[in-house]
NUVO-117118 format. One record per residue (C-alpha): residue number from 1; x, y, z. Coordinates in steps of 0.2 Angstrom, whole numbers, plus 5000, padded with zeros to 4 digits. Last residue first. Layout:
BEGIN
<NUM; <X; Y; Z>>;
...
END
This chain:
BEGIN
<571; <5005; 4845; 4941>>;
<570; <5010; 4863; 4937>>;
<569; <5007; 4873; 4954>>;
<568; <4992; 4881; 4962>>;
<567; <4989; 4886; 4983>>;
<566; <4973; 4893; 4989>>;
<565; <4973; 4901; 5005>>;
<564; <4956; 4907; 5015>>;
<563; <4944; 4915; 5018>>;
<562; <4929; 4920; 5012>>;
<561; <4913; 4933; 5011>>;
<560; <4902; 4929; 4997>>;
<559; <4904; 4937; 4979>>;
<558; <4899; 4949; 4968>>;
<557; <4884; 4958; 4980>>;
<556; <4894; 4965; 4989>>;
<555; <4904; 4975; 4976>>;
<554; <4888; 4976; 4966>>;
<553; <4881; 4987; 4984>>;
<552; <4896; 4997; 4981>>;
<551; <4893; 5002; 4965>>;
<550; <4876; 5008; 4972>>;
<549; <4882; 5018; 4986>>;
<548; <4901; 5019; 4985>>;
<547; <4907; 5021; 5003>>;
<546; <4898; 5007; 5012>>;
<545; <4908; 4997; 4999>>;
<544; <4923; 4999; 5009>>;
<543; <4917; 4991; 5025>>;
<542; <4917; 4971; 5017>>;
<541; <4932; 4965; 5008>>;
<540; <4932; 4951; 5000>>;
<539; <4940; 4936; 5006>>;
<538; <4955; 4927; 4997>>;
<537; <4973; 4925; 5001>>;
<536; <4984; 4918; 4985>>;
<535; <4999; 4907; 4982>>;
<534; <5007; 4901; 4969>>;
<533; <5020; 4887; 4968>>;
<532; <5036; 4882; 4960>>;
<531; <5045; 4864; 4962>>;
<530; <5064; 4862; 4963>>;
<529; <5065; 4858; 4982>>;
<528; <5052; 4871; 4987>>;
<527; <5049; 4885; 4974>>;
<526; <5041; 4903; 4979>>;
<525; <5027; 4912; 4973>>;
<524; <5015; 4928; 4978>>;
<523; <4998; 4935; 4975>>;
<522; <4992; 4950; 4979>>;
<521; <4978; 4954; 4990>>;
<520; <4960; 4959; 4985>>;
<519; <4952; 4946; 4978>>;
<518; <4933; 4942; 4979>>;
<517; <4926; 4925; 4986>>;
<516; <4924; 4908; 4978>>;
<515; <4938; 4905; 4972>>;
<514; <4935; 4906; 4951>>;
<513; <4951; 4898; 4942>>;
<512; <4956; 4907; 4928>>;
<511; <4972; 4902; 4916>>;
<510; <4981; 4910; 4902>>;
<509; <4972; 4929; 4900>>;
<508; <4980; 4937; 4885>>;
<507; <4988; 4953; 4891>>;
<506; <5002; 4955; 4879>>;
<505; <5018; 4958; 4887>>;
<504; <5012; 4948; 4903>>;
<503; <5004; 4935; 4898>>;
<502; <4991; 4932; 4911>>;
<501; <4986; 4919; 4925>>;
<500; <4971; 4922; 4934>>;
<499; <4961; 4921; 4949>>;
<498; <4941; 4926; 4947>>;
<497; <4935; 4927; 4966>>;
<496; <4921; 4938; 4959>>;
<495; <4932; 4953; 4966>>;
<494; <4946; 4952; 4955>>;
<493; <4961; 4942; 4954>>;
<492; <4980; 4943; 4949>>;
<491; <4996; 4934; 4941>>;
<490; <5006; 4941; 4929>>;
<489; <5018; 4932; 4919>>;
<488; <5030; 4929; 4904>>;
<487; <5040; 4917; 4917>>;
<486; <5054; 4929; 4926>>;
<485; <5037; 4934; 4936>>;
<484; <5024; 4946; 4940>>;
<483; <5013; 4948; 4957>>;
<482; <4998; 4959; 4955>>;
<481; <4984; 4966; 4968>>;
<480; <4967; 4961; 4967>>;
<479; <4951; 4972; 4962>>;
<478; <4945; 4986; 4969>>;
<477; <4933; 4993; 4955>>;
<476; <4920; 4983; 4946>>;
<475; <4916; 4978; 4927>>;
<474; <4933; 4974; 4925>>;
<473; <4945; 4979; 4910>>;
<472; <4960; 4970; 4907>>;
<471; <4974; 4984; 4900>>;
<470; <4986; 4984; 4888>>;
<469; <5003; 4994; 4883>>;
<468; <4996; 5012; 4894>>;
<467; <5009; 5025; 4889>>;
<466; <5021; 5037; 4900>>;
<465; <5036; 5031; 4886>>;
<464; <5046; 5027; 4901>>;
<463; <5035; 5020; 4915>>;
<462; <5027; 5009; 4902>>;
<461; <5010; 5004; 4910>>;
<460; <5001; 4987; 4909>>;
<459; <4984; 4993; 4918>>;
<458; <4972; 4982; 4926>>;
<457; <4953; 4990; 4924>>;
<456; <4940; 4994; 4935>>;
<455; <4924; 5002; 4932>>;
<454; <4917; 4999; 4915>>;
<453; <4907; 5008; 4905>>;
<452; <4921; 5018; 4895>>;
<451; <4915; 5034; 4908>>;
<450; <4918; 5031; 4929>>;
<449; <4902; 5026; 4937>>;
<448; <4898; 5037; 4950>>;
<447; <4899; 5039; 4969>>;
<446; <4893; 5050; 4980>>;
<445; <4904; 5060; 4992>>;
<444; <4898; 5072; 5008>>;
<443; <4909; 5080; 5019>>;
<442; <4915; 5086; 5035>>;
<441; <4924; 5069; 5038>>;
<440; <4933; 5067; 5057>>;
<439; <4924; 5052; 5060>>;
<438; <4926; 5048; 5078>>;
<437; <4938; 5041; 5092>>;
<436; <4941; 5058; 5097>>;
<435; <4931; 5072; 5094>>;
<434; <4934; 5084; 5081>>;
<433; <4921; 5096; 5075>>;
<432; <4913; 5096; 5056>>;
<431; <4904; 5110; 5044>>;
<430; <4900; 5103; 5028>>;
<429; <4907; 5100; 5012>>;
<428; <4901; 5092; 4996>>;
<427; <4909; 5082; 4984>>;
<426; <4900; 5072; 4968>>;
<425; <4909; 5056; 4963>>;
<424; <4922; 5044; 4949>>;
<423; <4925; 5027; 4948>>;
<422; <4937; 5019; 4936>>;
<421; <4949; 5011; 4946>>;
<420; <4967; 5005; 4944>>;
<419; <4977; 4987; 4948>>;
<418; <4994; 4991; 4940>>;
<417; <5005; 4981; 4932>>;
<416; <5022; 4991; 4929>>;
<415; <5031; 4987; 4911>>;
<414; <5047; 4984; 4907>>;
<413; <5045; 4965; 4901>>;
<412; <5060; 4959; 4908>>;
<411; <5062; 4973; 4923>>;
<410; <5045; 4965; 4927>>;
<409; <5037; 4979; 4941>>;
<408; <5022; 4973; 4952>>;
<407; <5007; 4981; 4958>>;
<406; <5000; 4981; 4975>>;
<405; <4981; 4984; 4980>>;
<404; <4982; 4997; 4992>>;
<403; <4970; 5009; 4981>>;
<402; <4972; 5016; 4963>>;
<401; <4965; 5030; 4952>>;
<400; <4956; 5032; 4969>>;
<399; <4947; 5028; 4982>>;
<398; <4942; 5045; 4982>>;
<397; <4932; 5045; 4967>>;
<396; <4945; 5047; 4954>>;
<395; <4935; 5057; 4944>>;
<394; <4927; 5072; 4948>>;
<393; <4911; 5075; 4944>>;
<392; <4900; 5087; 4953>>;
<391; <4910; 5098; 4963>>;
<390; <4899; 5108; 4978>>;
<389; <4906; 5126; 4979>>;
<388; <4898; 5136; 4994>>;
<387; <4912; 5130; 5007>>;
<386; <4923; 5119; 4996>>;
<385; <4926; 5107; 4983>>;
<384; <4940; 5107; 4970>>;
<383; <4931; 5100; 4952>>;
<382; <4926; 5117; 4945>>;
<381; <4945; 5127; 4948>>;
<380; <4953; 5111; 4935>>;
<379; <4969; 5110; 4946>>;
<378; <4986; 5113; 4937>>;
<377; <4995; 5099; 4951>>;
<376; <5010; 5104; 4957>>;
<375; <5029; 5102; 4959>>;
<374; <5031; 5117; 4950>>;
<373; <5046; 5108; 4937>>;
<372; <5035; 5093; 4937>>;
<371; <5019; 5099; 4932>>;
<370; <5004; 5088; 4937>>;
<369; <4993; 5089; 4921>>;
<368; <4972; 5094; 4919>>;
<367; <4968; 5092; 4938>>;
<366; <4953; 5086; 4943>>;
<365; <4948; 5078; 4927>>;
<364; <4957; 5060; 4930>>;
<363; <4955; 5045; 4919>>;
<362; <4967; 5033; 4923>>;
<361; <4987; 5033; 4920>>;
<360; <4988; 5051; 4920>>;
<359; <5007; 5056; 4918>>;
<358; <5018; 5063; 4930>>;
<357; <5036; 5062; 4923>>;
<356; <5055; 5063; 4925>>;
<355; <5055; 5074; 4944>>;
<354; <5073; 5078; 4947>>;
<353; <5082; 5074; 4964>>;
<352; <5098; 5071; 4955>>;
<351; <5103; 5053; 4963>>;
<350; <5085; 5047; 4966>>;
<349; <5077; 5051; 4948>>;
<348; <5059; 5053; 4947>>;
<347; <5044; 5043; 4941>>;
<346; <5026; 5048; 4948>>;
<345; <5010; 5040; 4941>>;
<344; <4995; 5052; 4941>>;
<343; <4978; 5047; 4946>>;
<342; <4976; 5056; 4962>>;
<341; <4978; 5040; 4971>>;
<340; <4994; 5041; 4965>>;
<339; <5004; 5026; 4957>>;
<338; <5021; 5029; 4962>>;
<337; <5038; 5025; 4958>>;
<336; <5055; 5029; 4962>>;
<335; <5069; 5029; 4950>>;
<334; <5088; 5023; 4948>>;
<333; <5091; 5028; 4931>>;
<332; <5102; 5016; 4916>>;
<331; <5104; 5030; 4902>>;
<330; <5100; 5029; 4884>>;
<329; <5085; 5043; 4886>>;
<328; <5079; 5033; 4901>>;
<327; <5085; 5017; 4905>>;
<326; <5076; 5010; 4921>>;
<325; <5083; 5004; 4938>>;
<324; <5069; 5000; 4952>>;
<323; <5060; 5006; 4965>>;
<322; <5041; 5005; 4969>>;
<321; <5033; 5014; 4983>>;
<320; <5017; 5010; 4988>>;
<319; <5002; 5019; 4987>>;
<318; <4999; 5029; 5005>>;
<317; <4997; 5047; 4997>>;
<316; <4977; 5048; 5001>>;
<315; <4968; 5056; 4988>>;
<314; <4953; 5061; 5000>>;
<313; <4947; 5074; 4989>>;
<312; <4952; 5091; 4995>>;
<311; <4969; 5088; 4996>>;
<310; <4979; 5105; 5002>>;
<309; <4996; 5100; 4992>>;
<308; <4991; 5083; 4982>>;
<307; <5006; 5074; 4975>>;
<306; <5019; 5080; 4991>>;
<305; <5037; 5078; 4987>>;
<304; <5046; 5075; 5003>>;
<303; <5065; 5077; 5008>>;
<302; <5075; 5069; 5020>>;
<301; <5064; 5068; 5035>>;
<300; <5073; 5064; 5050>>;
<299; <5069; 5047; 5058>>;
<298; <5085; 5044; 5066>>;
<297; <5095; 5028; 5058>>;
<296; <5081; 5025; 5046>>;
<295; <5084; 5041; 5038>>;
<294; <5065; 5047; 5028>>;
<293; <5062; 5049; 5013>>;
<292; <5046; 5054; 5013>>;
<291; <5031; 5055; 4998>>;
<290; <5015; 5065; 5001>>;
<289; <4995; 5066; 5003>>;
<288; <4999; 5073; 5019>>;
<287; <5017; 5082; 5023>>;
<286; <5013; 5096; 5026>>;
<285; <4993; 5104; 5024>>;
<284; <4998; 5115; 5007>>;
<283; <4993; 5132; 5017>>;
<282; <5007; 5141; 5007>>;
<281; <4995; 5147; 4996>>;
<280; <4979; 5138; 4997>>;
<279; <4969; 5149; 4982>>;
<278; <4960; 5132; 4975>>;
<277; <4949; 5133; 4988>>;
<276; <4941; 5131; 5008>>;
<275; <4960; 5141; 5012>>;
<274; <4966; 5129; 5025>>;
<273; <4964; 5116; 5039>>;
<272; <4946; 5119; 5041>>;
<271; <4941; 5125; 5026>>;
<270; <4949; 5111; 5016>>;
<269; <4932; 5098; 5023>>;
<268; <4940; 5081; 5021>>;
<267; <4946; 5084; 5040>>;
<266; <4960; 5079; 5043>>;
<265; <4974; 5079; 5029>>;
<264; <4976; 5061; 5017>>;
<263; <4989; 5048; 5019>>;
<262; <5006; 5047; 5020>>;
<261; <5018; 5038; 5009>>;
<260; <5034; 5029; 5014>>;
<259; <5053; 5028; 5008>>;
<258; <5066; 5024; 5019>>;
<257; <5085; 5030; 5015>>;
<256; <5101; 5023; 5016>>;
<255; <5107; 5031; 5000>>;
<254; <5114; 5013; 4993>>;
<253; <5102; 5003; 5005>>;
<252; <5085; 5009; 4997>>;
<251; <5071; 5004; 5006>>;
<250; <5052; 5003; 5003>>;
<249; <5038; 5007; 5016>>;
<248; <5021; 4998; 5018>>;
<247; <5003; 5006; 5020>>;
<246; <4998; 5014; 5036>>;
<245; <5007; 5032; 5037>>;
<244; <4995; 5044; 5043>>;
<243; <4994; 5062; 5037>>;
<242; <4980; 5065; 5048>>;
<241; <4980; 5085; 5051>>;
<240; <4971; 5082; 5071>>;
<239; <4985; 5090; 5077>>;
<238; <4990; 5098; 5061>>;
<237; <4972; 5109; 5064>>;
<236; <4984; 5120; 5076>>;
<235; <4980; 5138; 5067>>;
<234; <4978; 5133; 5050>>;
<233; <4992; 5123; 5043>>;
<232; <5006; 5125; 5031>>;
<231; <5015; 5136; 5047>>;
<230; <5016; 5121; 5053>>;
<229; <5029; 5113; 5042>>;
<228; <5046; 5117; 5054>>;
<227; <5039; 5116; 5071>>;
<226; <5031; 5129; 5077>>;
<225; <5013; 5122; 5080>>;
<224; <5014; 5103; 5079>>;
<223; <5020; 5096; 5061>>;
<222; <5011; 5081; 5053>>;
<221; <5021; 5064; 5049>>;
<220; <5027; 5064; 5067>>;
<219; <5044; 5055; 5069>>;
<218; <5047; 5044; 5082>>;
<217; <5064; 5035; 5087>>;
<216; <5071; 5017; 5096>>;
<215; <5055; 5012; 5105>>;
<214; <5058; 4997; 5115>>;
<213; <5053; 4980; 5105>>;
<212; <5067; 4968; 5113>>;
<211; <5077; 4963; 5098>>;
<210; <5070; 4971; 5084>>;
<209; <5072; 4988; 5092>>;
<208; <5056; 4999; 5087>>;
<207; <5055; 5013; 5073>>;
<206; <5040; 5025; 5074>>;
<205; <5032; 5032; 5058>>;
<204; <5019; 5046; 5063>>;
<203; <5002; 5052; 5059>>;
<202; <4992; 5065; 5068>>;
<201; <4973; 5060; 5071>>;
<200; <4958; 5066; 5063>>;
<199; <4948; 5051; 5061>>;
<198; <4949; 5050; 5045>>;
<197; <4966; 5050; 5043>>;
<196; <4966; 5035; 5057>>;
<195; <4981; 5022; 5050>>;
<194; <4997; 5017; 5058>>;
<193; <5016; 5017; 5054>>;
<192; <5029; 5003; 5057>>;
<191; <5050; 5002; 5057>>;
<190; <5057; 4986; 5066>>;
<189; <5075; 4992; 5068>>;
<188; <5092; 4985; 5072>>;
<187; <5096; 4983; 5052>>;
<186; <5081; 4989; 5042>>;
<185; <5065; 4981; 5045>>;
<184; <5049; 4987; 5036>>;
<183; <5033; 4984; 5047>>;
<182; <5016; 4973; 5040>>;
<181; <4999; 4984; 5036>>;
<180; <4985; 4983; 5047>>;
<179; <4986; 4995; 5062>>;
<178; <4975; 5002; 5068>>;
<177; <4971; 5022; 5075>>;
<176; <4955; 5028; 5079>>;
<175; <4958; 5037; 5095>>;
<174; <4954; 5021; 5104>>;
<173; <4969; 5011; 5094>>;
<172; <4983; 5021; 5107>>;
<171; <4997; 5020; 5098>>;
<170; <5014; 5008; 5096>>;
<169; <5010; 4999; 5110>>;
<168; <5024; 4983; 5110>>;
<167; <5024; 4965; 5112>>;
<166; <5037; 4955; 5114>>;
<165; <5045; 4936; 5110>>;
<164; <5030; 4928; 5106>>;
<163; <5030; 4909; 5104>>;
<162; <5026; 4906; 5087>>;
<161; <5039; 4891; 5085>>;
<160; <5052; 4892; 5073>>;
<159; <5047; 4911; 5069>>;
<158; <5048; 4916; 5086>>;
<157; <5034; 4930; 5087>>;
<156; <5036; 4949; 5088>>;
<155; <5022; 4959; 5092>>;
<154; <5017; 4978; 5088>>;
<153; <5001; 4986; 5095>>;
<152; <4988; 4998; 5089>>;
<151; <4974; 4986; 5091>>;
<150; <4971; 4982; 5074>>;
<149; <4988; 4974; 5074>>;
<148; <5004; 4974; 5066>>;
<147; <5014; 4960; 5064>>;
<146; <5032; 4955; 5066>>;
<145; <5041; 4938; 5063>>;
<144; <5058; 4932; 5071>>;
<143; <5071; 4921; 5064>>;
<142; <5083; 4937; 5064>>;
<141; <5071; 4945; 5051>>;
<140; <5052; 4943; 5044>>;
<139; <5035; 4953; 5041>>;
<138; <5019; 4950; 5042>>;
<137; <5004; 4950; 5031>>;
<136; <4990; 4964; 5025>>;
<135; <4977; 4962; 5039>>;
<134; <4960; 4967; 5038>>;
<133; <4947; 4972; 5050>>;
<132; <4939; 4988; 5039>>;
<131; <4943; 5002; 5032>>;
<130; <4944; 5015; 5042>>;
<129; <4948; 5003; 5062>>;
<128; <4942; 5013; 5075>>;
<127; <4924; 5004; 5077>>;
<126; <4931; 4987; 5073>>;
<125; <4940; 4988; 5087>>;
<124; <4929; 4984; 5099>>;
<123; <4930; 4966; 5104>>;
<122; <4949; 4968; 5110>>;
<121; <4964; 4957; 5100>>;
<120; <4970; 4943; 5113>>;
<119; <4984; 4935; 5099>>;
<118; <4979; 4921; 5090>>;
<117; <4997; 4911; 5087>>;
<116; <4997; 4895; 5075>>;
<115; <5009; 4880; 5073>>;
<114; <5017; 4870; 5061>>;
<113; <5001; 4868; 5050>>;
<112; <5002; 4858; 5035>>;
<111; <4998; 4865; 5018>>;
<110; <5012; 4853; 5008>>;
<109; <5024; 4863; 4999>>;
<108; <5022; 4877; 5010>>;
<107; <5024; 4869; 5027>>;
<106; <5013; 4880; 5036>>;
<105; <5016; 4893; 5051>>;
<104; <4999; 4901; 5055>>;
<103; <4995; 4919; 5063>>;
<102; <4977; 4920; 5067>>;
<101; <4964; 4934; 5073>>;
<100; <4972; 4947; 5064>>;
<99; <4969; 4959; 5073>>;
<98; <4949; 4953; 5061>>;
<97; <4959; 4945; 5046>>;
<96; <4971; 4934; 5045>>;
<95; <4990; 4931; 5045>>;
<94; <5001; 4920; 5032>>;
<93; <5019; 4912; 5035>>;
<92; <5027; 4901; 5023>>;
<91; <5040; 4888; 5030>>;
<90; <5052; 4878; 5019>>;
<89; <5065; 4892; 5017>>;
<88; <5057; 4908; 5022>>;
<87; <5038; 4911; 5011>>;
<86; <5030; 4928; 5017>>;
<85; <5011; 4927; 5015>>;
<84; <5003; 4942; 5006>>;
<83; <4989; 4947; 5018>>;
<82; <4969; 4953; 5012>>;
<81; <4957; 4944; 5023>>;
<80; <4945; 4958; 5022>>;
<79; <4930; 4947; 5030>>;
<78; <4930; 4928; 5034>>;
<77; <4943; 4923; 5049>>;
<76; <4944; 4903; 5051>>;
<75; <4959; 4905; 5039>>;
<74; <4956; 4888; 5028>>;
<73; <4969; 4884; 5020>>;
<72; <4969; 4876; 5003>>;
<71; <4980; 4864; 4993>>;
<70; <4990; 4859; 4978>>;
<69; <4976; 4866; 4966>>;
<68; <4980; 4865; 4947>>;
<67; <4990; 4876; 4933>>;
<66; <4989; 4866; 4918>>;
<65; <4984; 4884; 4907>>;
<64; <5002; 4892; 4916>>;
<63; <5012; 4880; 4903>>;
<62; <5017; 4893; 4891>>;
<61; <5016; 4907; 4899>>;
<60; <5027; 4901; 4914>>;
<59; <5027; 4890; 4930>>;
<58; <5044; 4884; 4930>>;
<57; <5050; 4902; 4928>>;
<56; <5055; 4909; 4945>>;
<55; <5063; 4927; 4945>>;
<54; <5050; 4934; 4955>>;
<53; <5043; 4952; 4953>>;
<52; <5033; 4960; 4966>>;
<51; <5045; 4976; 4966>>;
<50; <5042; 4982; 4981>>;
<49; <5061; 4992; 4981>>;
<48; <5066; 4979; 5000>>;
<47; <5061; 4963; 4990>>;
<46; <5046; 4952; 4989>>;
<45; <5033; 4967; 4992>>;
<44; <5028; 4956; 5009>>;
<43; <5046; 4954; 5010>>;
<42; <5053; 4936; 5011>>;
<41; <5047; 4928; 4996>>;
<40; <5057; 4914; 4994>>;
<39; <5065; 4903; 4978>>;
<38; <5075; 4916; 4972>>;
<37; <5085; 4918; 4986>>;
<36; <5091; 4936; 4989>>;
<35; <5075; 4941; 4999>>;
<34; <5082; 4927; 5013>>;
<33; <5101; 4933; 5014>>;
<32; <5093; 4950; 5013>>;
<31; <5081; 4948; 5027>>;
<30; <5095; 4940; 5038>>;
<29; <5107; 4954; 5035>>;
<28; <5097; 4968; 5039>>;
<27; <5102; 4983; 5027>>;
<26; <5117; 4994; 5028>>;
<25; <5132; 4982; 5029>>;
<24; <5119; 4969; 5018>>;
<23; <5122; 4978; 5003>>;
<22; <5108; 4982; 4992>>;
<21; <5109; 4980; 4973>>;
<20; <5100; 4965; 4969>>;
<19; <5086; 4971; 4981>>;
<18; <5078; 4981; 4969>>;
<17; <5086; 4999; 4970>>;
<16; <5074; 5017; 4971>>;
<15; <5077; 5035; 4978>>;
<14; <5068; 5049; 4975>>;
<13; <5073; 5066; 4981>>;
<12; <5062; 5083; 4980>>;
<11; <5068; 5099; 4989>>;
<10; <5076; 5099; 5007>>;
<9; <5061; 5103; 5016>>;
<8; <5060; 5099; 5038>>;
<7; <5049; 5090; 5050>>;
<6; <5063; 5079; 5062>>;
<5; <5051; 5071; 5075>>;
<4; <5065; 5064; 5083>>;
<3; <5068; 5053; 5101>>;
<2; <5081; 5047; 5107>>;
<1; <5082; 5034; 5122>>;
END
């Protein structure tokens, strides 16, 4: 067994294909068989670029005001059930909060239970687990499913009939490290990250056989003293540098490359780790807050591009990555692209390496542009926090211009559907020691209303012309990822439970259903035997709005815990 923890620059790269274009010699056969059928969803981003978008019509914005309900689940988990359910063949699959406390196999047409696995998840782990118990949905190939769980392991179960196959320690959970998002599976491997950036611990991607669960490679996401990237850091503050890679990854089979985003340095207070200003130098803190392409075969880095060198405000790099095809200036471009937490949305060329555009697609004051031939932000010197210089103001708050709610792509309409914030916060720092299993913060944030009087908002964004097409404004933040489809539509709900059918090249809101708990997953559809369903995992979160003070408290106070599924289709 080889190991890598390849850390390494080679300039900026992005790389994007929607699964049309991926050839099965360099991805996993069984998952692109299953993603290439229109009536599934097989990915928990539906295709290996996270794309979102389904080709399925039935259902369409014509006829999506006759939606009704085909059937509900209940999870038996409430609290942060936020999974996508994967639909293969006749069977969709759907995981619950709390490690998660449930897998179930249902019949998707009908709601009925094939079987359900509940794996032994310790009491304690809500502790470790920033922020909160939840569970974004497994992941399929080779007839097997994969899921992550808040106790830092891996499992693989027989997707026929939930017997587990293996389980395997990915990290130790104790040092504030869950897991909660579902793997990536390319060929032979079963590729998963793991949370704890504030915790202080040091991020890494590790890839695992998909046969028997033995570690195949790891690659550390933060250097160690004399590795390539350390001398970025203070000292050995990398160890505890965060950097963490707990969101999902994307794949591009054409280059071969994975694509994931890492999450913010350890501690919050930049004094530590480098200059305590806007002054960092070559103390940039690699590779948090950043983009990596990484060689699924070995782990080596690629290349990286990092959005926030030396982040000072929790802008956490983890936002999916979305690849797709776009004509720009007359010619088709196979791009990347990112909503930032930071607030800017990235688009660059794969093949050339060149940044296209980093725009503000919310209202951000930190910086006053990102400028792609620097590759950095042109901070505003007021709004970065440190030793003796409290911030007052800075928008995003550090949940940023956007969270882990997904958004979608429509190649028809050309337009990204982005679930944003408006929220905005005060900074502080403080002095802060590590110890494990803790908060590893050094600082103070309270939050503030964003301006416009509203606080969230879903934005229809033209990654070409860099221009906001129509937005939905919500009167609170962190609200429901977005599925689109080859039907005019966008589907997505909020966190009064409000879920809704949308044109999507005009934003006209079609059909609501209120479902009884907030939103915060996204949404997916799938056809068995010529009939086309929606489905939709509801449970608001609950940890989160401990961080926003009053607004967090309106969060709460919106709508009950849930959960459960809710399925719709035209009756």
């Amino acid at each position: 067994m080889k190991l890598r923890s390849g850390i390494f620059f080679a300039g900026v790269s992005l790389v994007a294909m929607v699964l049309a274009g991926i050839g099965a010699s360099k991805a996993n056969d069984s998952v692109v068989k299953a993603a290439s059928d229109p009536n599934g969803w097989a990915i928990a981003g539906h295709d290996y670029g996270n794309t979102r978008f389904s080709p399925l019509k039935q259902i369409n914005s014509e006829n999506a005001g006759k939606l009704q309900l085909v059937y509900s689940l209940s999870l038996a988990s409430l609290r942060s059930n936020e999974s996508s359910p994967v639909v293969i063949g006749k069977n969709l699959y759907v995981s619950t909060s709390w490690g998660p406390k449930y897998v179930y196999a249902i019949d998707a047409a009908t709601g009925a239970r094939k079987w359900t696995w509940q794996p032994d998840i310790p009491d304690d782990v809500l502790q470790y687990a920033c922020c909160d118990v939840n569970n974004r949905g497994v992941s399929y190939a080779d007839g097997k499913i994969f899921v992550g769980r808040l106790d830092g392991k891996l499992t693989a179960l027989d997707a026929e009939t939930g017997k587990e196959l293996w389980t395997s320690t990915v990290v130790d959970y104790k040092q504030g490290s869950v897991i909660t998002s579902p793997p990536l599976v390319v060929r032979d491997k079963v590729i998963t990250g793991f949370g704890g950036g504030e915790y202080g611990v040091r991020g890494a991607l590790q890839a695992f056989s998909l046969k028997d669960g033995k570690l195949l490679w790891q690659t550390y996401t933060v250097p160690a003293p004399g590795e390539p990237g350390s001398e970025t850091w203070k000292g050995d503050t990398g160890l505890h540098g965060g950097g963490a890679a707990w969101l999902v990854g994307s794949y591009d089979a054409k280059s071969d490359t994975v694509y994931w985003g890492t999450s913010n340095p350890g501690p919050w207070n930049t004094a530590v780790r480098s200059t305590g200003d806007g002054n960092f130098g070559k103390l940039t803190n690699l590779y948090t807050a950043s983009t990596l392409a990484i060689d699924p075969n070995t782990g080596k880095i690629k290349w990286h591009i990092q959005g926030t060198p030396a982040d000072a405000w929790d802008y956490d790099g983890v936002n999916e990555l979305l690849l797709a095809d776009l004509k720009i200036k007359g010619t088709e471009t196979p791009v990347l692209m990112k909503a930032d937490r930071n607030g800017f949305f990235f688009v660059a060329n794969r093949e050339t390496g060149k940044m296209i555009s980093a725009e503000k697609y919310v209202f951000a004051n930190w910086a006053k542009k990102w400028d792609i031939n620097t590759m950095r932000a042109e901070e505003d010197p007021d709004k970065r926090p440190g030793p003796g210089h409290p911030a007052k103001d800075i928008c995003p708050n550090l949940i940023g211009g956007k969270n882990w709610q997904p958004m979608s792509f429509n190649p028809q309409t050309g337009l990204v559907y982005i679930p944003s914030n408006n929220v905005c916060m005060d900074w502080s720092v403080s002095d802060v020691n590590y110890k494990r299993g803790v908060f590893y913060l050094g600082a103070e944030f309270p939050t503030k209303p964003g301006p416009g009087g509203f606080l969230g908002e879903l934005v229809a964004w033209d990654p070409i012309a860099n221009k906001k097409v129509w937005s939905i404004k919500e009167d609170l933040p962190f609200n429901g990822g977005t599925l689109t489809t080859g039907g005019n539509l966008v589907f997505s709900g909020n966190l009064h439970g409000d879920f809704r059918a949308i044109d999507a090249k005009n934003g006209k809101v079609l059909w609501s259903k209120n479902l009884g708990s907030g939103i915060g997953a996204g949404p997916v559809t799938y056809s068995v035997d010529g009939k086309q369903y929606v489905a939709i995992v509801v449970g608001r979160t609950a940890a989160l709005p401990a961080f926003l003070g009053d607004i967090g408290k309106k969060m709460v106070a919106a709508a009950p815990e849930g959960g459960s599924l809710f399925v719709f289709a035209l009756q």
